[in-house]
C-alpha positions as CSV (number, residue, x, y, z in Angstrom):
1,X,23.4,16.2,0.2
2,X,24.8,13.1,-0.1
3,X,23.0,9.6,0.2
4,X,23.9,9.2,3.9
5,X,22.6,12.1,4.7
6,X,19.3,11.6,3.2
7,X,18.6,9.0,4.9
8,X,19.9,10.4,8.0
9,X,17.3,13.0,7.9
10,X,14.4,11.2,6.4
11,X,15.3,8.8,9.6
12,X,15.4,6.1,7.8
13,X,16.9,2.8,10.0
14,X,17.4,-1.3,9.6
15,X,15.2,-2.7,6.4
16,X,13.9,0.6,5.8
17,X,17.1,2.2,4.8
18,X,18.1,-0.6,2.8
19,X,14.9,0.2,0.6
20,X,15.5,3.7,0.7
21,X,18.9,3.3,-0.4
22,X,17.7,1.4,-3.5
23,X,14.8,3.7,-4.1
24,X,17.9,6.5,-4.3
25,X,19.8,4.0,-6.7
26,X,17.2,3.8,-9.1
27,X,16.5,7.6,-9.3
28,X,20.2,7.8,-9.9
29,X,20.4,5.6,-12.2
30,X,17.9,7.0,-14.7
31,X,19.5,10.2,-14.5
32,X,23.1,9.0,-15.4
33,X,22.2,6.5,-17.9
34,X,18.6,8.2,-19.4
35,X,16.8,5.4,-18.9
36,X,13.7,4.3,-17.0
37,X,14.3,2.7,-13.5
38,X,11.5,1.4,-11.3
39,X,11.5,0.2,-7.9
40,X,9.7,-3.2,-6.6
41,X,6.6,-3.0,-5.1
42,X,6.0,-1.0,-2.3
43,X,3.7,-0.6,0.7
44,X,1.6,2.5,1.4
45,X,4.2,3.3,4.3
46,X,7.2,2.6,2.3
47,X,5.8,4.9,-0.8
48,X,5.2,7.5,2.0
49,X,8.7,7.9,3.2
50,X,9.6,7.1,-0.3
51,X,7.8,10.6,-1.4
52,X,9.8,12.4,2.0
53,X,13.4,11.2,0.6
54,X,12.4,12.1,-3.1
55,X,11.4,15.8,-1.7
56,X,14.7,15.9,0.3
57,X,16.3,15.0,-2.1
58,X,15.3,17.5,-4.7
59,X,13.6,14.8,-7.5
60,X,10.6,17.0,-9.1
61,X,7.3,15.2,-9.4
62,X,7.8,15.2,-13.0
63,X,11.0,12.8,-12.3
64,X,8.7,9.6,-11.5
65,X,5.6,7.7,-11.8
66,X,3.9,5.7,-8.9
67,X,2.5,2.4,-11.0
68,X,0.5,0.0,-9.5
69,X,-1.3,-1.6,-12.8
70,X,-4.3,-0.1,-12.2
71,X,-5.8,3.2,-10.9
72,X,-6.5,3.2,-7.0
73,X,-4.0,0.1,-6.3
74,X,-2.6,0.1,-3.2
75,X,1.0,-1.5,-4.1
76,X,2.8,0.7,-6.3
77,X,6.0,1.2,-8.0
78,X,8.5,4.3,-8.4
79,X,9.4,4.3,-12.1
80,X,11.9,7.0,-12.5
81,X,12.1,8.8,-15.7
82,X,14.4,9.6,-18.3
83,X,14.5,13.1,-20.0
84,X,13.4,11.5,-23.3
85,X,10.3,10.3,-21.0
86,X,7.2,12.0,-20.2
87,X,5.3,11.0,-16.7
88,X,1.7,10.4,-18.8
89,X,3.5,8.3,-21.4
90,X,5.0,5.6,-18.9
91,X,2.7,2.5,-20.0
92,X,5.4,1.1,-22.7
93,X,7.6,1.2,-20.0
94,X,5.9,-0.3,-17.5
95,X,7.4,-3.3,-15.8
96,X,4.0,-4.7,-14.3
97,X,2.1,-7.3,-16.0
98,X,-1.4,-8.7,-14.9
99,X,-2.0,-12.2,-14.3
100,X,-5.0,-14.2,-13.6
101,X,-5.1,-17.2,-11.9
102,X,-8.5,-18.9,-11.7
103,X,-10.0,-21.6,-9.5
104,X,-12.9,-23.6,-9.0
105,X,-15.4,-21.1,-7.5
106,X,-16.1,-23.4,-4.3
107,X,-12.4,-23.6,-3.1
108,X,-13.3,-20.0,-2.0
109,X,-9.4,-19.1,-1.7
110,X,-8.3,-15.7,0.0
111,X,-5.6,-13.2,-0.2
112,X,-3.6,-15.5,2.5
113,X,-3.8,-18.4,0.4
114,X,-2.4,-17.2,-2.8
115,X,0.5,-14.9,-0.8
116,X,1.6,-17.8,1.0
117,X,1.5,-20.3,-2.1
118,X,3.6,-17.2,-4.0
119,X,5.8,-17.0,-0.9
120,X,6.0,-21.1,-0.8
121,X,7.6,-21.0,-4.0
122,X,10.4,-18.2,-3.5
123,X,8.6,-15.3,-4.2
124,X,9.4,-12.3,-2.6
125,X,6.6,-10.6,-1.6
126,X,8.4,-6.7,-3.5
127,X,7.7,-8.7,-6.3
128,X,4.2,-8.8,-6.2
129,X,1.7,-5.9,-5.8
130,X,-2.5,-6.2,-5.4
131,X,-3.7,-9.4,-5.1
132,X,-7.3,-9.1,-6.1
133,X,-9.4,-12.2,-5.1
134,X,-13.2,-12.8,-6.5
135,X,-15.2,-15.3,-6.9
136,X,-13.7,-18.1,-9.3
137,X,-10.3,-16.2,-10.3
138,X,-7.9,-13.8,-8.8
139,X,-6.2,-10.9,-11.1
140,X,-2.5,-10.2,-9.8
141,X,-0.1,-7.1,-10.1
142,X,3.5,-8.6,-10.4
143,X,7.1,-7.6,-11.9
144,X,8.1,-8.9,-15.3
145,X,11.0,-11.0,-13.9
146,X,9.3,-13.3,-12.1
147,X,5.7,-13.5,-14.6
148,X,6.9,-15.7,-16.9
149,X,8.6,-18.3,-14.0
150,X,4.3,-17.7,-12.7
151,X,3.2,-18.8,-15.9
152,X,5.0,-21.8,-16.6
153,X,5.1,-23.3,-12.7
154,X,2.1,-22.1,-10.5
155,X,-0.3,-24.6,-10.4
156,X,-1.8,-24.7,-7.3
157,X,-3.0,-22.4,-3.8
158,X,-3.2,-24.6,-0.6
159,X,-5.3,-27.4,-2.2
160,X,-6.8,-25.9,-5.0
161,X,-5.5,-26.5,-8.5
162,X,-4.6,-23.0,-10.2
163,X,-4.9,-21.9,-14.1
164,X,-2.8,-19.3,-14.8
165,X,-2.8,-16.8,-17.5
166,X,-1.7,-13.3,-18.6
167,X,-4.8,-10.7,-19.1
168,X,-4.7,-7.4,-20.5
169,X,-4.5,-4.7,-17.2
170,X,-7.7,-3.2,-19.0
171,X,-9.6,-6.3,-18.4
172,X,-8.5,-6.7,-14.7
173,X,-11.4,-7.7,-11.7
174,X,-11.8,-5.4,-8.9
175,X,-12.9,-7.0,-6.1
176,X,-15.9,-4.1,-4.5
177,X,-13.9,-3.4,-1.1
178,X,-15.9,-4.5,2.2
179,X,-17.0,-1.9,4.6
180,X,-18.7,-0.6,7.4
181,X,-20.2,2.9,8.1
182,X,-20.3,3.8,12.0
183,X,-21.8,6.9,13.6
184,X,-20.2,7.7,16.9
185,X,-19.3,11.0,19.2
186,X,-16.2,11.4,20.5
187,X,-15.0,13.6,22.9
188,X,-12.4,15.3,20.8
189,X,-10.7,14.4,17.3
190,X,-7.6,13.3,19.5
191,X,-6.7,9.9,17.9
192,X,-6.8,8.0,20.7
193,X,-10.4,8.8,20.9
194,X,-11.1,8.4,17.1
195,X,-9.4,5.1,17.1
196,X,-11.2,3.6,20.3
197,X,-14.1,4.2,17.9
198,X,-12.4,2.5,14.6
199,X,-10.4,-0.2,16.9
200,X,-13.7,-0.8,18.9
201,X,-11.2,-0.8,22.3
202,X,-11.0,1.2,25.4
203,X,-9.5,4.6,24.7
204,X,-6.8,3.5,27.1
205,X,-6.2,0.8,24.9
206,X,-5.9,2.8,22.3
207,X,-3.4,5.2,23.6
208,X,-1.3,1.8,24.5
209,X,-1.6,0.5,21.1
210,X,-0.2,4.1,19.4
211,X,2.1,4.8,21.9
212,X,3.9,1.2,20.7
213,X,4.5,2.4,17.2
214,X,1.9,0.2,15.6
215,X,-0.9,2.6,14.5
216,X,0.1,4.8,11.1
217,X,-2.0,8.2,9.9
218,X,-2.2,8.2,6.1
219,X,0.6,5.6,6.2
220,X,3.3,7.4,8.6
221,X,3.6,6.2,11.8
222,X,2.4,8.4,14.6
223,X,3.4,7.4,18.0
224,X,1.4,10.6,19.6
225,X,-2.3,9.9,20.9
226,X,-3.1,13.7,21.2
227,X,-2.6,13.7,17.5
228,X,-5.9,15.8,15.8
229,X,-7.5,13.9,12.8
230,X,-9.5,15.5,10.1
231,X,-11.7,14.5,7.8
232,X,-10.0,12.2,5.1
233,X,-8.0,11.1,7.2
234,X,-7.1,7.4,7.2
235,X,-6.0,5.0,10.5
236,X,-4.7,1.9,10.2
237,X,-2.7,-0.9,13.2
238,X,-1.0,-4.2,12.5
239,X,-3.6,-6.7,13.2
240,X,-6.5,-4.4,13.4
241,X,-7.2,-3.3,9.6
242,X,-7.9,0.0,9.3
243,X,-10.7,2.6,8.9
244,X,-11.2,5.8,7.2
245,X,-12.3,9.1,8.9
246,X,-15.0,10.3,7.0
247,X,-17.3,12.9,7.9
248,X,-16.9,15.6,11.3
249,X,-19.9,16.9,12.1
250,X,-21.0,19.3,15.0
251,X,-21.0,19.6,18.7
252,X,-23.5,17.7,20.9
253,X,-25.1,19.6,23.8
254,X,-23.1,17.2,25.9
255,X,-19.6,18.6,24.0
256,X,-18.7,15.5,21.9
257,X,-18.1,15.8,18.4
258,X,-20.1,13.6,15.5
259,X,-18.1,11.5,13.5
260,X,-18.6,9.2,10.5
261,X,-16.2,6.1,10.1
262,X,-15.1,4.0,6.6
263,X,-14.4,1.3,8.7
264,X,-12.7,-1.7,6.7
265,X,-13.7,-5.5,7.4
């Protein structure tokens, strides 16, 4: 099937076939040159319709590695491997190098002020993966062609002055993620319902909200609010966050169904 094509089925449109496209490109070209390709970064929905086209398109699992510098990132790259190149011996290949760029600990900077100080200097945002921010420091995920430019000319977030340096990824801070457990009934596992509970809106809301094209099930978009979840599952919505689906537990005498929410904050 040709590239076209694959996209055509995969149903791929506007930015999103662009990326595609070069996702394709890179696979391509570690197979005709035998040597290691890799993607930029990409987000949990791109890497999901990244995994679709790679299935369509007949790559085995042992073609690639998903890298994101450390295990459980979010961000991660596709680096697509030669034949010479096995996928639990990528690490000398690896295009991602860790940087940490620490602060005074009461400027209390967040994720927003270091993305828009990157983006302020004419960095793309493919270019960077997790942005991990404690107290006093944050440890970053970013692409060998723009670390060393990071090195020698970030100095500063907002109005905080910035030390930059590159760490070894085995020394990297993870930030413990911020949640909230919730114990609700619903009257089915219909995600409308589920995310009335997560979104903390009406369910009609909710329905509204899906029906736009702005709510994604483990990272796809799903646009139907009679959709079942499961256990596992995980909801997110532009400008809502996201929460995880937990635990289903049994029927009330009044019908509804016990649930247990992850929800993010």
């Amino acid at each position: 099937m040709d590239k076209s094509k694959l996209l055509d089925r995969v149903g791929a449109v506007g930015d999103d076939r662009l990326l595609l496209a070069k996702v394709l490109d890179r696979a391509e070209q570690a197979q005709s040159r035998n040597i290691p390709a890799a993607t930029d970064f990409l987000s949990p929905q791109q890497q999901m319709m990244t995994l679709d086209l790679l299935r369509l398109a007949g790559v085995p699992e042992t073609g690639y590695a998903r890298l994101g510098g450390y295990e459980g990132a979010e961000r991660n790259l596709f680096l697509f491997l030669p034949d010479w190149l096995e996928p639990g011996d990528t690490e000398s290949q690896s295009p991602i190098r860790c940087l940490r760029a620490a602060f005074r600990e009461e400027e209390k900077l967040t994720h927003r002020d270091f993305l828009g100080s990157l983006m302020g200097m004419g960095i793309v945002r493919e270019k960077v993966g997790d942005i991990l921010v404690g107290p006093g420091s944050a440890d970053l995920l970013v692409l060998d062609t723009v670390a060393d430019f990071l090195l020698q000319s970030w100095a500063s977030a907002g109005r905080a002055k910035l030390t930059v340096t590159e760490i070894d990824p085995a020394y990297i801070h993870i930030p413990q993620v911020q949640c909230q457990e919730v114990r609700d009934t619903v009257s089915s596992l219909r995600l409308d319902a589920v995310a009335s509970t997560g979104f903390r809106m009406a369910r009609g809301k909710a329905a509204d909200l899906i029906a736009s094209g702005r709510v994604q099930v483990n990272w796809r978009e799903c646009t139907k609010p009679d959709k079942l979840l499961a256990a596992g599952d995980t909801v997110s919505a532009r400008g809502f966050g996201k929460f995880e689906l937990t635990e289903v537990g049994g029927v009330t005498k009044k019908g509804r169904t016990a649930i247990v929410l992850k929800r993010y904050v």
